[in-house]
N, C-alpha and C positions, 0 to 999 in steps of 0.2 A: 504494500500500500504506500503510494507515495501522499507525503505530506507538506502543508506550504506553511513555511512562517509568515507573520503577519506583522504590519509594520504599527505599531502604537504610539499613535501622533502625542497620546498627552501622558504620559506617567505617573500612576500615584498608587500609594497606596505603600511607599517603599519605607526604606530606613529614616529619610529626612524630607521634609517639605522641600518642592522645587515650583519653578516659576516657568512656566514655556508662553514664548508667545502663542497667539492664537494662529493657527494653519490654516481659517477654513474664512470664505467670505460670512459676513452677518445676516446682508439680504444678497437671496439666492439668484432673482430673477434678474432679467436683462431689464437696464433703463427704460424708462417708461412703459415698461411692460402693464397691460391694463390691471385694473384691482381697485378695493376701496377704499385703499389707504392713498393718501393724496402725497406728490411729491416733495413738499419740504415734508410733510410726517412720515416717511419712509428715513428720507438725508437725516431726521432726527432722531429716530429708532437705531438707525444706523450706528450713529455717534456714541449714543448716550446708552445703550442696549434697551431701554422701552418707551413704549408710545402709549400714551391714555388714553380714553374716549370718555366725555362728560356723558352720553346717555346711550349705551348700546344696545340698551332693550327697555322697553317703554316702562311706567309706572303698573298698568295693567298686567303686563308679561313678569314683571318683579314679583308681583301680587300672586300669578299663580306657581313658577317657581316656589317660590317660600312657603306653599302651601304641600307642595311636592317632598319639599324638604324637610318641613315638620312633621308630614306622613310619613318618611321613610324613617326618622331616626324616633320612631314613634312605636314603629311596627316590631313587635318582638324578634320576626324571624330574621329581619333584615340587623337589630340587633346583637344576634346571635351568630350571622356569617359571619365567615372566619375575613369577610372584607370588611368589616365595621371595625374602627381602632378607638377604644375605651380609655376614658381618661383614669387614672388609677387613682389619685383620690377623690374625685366628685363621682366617679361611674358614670357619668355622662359620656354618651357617642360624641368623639372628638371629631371623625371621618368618616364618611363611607366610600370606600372605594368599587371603580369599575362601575359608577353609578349611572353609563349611558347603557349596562347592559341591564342594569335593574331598574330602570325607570325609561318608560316611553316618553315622558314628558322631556328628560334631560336626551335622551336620544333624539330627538327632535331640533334641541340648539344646538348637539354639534356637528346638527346637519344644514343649521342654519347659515347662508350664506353670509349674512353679516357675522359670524363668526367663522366660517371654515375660509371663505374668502379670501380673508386678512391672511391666514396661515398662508395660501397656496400663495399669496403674494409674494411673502416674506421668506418662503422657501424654495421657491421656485418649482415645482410640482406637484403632484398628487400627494395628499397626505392621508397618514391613518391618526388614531388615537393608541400614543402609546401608554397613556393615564388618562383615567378622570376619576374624579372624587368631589363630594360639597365638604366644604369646613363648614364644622359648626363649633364656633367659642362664643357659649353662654358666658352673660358678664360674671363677676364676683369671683373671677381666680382660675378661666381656663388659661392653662398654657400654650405659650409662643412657642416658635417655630426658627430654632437656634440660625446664627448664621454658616450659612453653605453656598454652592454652586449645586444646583441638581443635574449639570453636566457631569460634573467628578461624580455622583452616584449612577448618571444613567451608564455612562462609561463603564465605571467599574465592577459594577454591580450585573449590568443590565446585558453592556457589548455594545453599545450606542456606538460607534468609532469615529464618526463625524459631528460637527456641531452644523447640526442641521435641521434641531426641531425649538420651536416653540410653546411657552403658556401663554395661557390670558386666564387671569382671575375677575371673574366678572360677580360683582358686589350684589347680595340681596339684602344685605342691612349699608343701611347709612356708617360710611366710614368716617371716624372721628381722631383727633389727633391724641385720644387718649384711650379708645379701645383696642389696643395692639393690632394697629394697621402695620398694612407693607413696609418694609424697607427695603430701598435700591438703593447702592453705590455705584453713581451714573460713570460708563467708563468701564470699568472693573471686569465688565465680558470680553475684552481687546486682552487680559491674561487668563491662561490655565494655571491655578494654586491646585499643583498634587501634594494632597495630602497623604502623614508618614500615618505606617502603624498598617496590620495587617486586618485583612476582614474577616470576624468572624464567621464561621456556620451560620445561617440562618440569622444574620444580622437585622433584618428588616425587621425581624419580631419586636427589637429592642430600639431599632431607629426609629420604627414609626410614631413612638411615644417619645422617645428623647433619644436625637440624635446624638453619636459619641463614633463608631468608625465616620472617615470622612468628613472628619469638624477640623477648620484652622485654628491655628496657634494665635494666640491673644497677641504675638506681635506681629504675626502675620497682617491680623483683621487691622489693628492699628496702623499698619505702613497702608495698608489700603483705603482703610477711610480717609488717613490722612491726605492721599493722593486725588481722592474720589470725592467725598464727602459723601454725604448721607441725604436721601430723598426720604424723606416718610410720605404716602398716598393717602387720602383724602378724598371724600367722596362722597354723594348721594347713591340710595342706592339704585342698581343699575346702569350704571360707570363701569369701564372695565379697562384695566389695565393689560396689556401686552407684555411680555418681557423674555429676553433671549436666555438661552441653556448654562448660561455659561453666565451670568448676572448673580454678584455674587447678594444675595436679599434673606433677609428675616425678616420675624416680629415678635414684639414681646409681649407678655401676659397680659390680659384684662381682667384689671379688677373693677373698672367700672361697672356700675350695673346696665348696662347699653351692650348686647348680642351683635355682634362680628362675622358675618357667617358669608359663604359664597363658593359659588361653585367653580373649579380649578381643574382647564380641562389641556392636555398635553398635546400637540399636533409633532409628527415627525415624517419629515420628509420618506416617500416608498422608496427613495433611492438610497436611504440611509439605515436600511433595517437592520433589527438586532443580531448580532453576531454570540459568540459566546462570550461571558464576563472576562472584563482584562486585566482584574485587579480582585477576584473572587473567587470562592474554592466553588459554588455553586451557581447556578442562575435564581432569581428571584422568582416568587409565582407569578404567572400570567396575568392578575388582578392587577398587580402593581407594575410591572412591565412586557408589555402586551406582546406577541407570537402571532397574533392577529394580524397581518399588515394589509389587510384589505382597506384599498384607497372611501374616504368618506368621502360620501355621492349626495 
């Protein structure tokens, strides 16, 4: 049997944190190429790795979203799939994932053209869903969502080998600058930070509630913010934020009493599918990184 090496554009997962430039373009498509997103908001996505939208789905479309959403994380069986991620001490559904396969209503928008659109813009081809999932951070103490790259996890974890996919987290609750919204360090996608330290077995079990493989170094994050500086997102809800794989973003706790919730859905170019993990003894389940690469129609 002959076998091929494969060449691993971004490194991690090793003895020591490293720094590689970016290999890959940001947006995929040729100039001017048609799509919804308009020319200086493309050149600014570009730049800055994301692009906002003050209203991507109407006040009505929010309305019944949110109702979808209280349904599922409502429903016993759905919190009992091994895809619902449990906060450990409220017991409240943190996540549900793979939620366009459990809900026709979410399957619906990410076959909506104002949101699949944007993806095939910005990648320049057919795309699938390599995630989806809603957050739900009930106010008075759920937890945030440490700082990362969900490049260095789909990479390592997944086989992703190109930066070539997309999120958009699109808001059902009103985002406030004190219910642990987004953060983006605009820039920060132009470098790969491989992260040191090896991955465990079945890591996902224990990153989806608190990440620890794949997290940088407190002087890492520092040289970066400093370089970057820090965006926090803001919003009514049904706003939706764009942002590239490789954006290095968190958020922190809410103890507000004011609900943070939204659905978080992954676009990845079909010409970029998953290979085997390059920095993992295993691959991750299908829920969380999809095997599916049927382009969304």
């Amino acid at each position: 049997m002959t076998t091929y090496a494969r060449t691993d554009l971004y490194p991690s997962r090793g003895a020591a944190e490293t720094i590689t430039p970016r290999q890959d373009p940001v947006v995929w498509s040729a100039p001017g190429a048609p799509g919804p997103i308009a020319a200086d908001d493309l050149r600014a996505f570009e730049h800055d790795g994301f692009l906002t939208v003050d209203q991507l789905i109407s006040p009505d479309e929010v309305a019944g979203y949110h109702r979808e959403l209280e349904r599922l994380i409502a429903d016993p069986a759905v919190r009992a799939d091994e895809r619902s991620i449990v906060e450990k001490q409220s017991q409240k559904v943190r996540s549900v994932f793979e939620v366009h396969k459990i809900s026709e209503v979410f399957a619906r928008l990410v076959s909506d053209e104002r949101v699949v659109g944007r993806a095939r813009q910005i990648l320049g081809s057919d795309v699938y869903v390599h995630q989806s999932r809603i957050n739900v951070k009930p106010g008075f103490g759920a937890s945030g969502f440490y700082w990362h790259s969900d490049f260095e996890t789909w990479h390592a974890e997944d086989g992703l080998p190109n930066m070539r996919t997309v999120s958009v987290s699109i808001a059902l609750t009103e985002n406030y600058d004190t219910n642990g919204g987004l953060m983006i360090m605009p820039g920060s996608h132009m470098s790969f930070l491989g992260c040191s330290g090896e991955t465990p077995k079945d890591n996902y079990k224990k990153s989806l509630q608190m990440q620890d493989a794949g997290t940088p170094s407190d002087e890492a994050l520092t040289k970066m913010a400093d370089a970057h500086g820090i965006k926090l997102f803001t919003g009514r809800a049904g706003s939706a934020t764009w942002f590239d794989c490789n954006a290095m973003h968190g958020s922190g706790d809410n103890i507000t009493p004011y609900p943070r919730s939204n659905v978080f859905i992954v676009f990845n170019s079909v010409e970029n599918t998953a290979e085997e993990p390059f920095a993992a003894p295993v691959r991750r389940p299908e829920f969380i990184g999809a095997r599916d690469f049927t382009p969304v129609r």
